[in-house]
C-alpha positions as CSV (number, residue, x, y, z in Angstrom):
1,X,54.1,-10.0,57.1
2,X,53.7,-6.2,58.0
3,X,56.2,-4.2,59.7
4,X,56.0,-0.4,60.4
5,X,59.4,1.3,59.9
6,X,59.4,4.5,62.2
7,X,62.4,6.6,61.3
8,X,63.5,9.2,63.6
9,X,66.2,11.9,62.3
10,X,69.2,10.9,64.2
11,X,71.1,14.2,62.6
12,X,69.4,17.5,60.6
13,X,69.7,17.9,57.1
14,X,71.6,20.7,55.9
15,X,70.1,22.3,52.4
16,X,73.2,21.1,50.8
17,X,72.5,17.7,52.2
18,X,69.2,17.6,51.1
19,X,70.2,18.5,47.2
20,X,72.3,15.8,47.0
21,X,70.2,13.0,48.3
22,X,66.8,14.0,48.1
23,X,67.0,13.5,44.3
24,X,67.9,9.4,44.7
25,X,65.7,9.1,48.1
26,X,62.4,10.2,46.5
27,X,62.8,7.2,43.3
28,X,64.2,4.5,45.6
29,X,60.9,5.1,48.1
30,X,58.9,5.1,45.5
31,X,60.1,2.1,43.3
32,X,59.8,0.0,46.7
33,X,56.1,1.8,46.8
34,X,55.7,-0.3,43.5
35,X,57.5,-2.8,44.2
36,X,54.7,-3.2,46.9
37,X,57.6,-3.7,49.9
38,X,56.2,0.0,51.0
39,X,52.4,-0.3,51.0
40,X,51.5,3.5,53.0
41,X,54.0,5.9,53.9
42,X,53.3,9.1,56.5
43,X,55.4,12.1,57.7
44,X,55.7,12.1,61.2
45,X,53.6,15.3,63.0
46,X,55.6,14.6,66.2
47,X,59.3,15.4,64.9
48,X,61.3,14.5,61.4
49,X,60.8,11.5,60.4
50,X,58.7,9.1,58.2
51,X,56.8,5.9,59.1
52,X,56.7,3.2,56.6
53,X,54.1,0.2,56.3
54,X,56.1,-2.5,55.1
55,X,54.8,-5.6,53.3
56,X,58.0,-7.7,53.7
57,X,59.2,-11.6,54.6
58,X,60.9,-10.8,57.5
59,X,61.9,-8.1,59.9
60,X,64.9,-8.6,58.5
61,X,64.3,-8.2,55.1
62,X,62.3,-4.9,56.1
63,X,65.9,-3.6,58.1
64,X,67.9,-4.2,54.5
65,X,65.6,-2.7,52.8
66,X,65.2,0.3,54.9
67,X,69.0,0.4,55.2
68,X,69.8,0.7,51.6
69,X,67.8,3.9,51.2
70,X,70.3,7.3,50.7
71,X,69.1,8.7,54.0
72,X,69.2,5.3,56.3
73,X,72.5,4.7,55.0
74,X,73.8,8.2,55.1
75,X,73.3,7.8,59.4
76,X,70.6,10.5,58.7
77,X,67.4,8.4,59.3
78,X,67.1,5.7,61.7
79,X,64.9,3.0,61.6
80,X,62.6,1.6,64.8
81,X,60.9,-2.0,63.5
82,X,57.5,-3.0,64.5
83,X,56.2,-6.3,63.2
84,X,52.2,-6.1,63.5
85,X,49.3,-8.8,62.9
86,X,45.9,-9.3,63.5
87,X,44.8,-8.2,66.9
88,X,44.2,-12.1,68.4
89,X,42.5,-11.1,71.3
90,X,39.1,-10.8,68.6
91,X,39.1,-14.8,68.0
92,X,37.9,-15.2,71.6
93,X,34.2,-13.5,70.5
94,X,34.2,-16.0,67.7
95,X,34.9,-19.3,70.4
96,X,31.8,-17.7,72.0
97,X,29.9,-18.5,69.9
């Protein structure tokens, strides 16, 4: 299933912050990048944050995952999850027919 993870800064990052977890957060985003769990990734334009495309068995398994990144578990980043699918309402031009 797919589930966008919209994280939100719930606190700011100092630069002292930032050294310290930046260094683990950039690997562990990117090993679940490979892992194919993360399948896109953006930087928010509206305020901090990230959104995350998810390729995951459950909203639940998306939430653990999420949660066991530095800056999730730190209280830094927190997590809104969306679970998306095909837009259904196209199957009723196909009964048309």
């Amino acid at each position: 299933m797919k589930v966008f993870a919209i994280g939100s800064a719930l606190k700011p990052i100092t630069d002292e912050l930032r050294k310290e977890m930046m260094p683990k957060e950039v690997p562990d985003t990117l090993r679940l990048y490979l892992d194919g769990k993360i399948e896109q990734f953006w930087f928010r334009d509206d305020k901090p944050g990230v959104v995350f495309l998810m390729n995951v068995d459950s909203v639940e398994q998306a939430k653990a995952t999420i949660n066991a990144l530095p800056l999730a578990a730190g209280g830094i980043l927190g997590f809104e999850m969306i679970p998306v699918g095909p837009l259904k309402p196209l199957g009723l031009l196909l009964q048309s027919r």
